[in-house]
C-alpha positions, 0 to 999 in steps of 0.5 A, a space after each residue: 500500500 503506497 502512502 499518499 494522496 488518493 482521489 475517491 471516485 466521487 471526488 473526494 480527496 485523502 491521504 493515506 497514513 498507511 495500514 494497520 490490523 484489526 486487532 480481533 480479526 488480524 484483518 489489514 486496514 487502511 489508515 487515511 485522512 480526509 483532506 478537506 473539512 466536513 459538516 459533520 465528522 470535523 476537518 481532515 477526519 480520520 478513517 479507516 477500511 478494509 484494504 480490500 475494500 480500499 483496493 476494489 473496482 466500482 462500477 460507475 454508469 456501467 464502467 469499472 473504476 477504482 475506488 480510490 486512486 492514487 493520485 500522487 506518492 509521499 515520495 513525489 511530494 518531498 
């Protein structure tokens, strides 16, 4: 899992921390942050999901696109 900044298919845009486990499950989860304010969860909230989830396709008016896409590295930044 590259760490940096993800574009969700619906437009929103966020930066991946890294991963982590699930503590019962040991299942891998992605740690990332949003990166604009929200009206309800607070400015740059903090989330996390399934990497699995994080990784997959969704169909978008009938085309597959991912669900979240890189966009640009930490590596590219520094």
């Amino acid at each position: 899992m590259k760490s940096g900044t993800y574009q969700h298919y619906k437009g929103g845009l966020y930066e991946v921390i890294g991963t982590a486990r699930h503590s019962e499950t040991l299942e891998e989860l992605v740690v990332y942050q949003a990166l604009y304010a929200d009206e309800i969860y607070g400015d740059q909230a903090l989330w996390v999901r399934p990497k699995t989830m994080f990784l997959e396709t969704v169909i978008v008016n009938g085309t597959d696109v991912q669900r979240f896409a890189l966009i640009e590295t930490s590596q590219e930044k520094s």
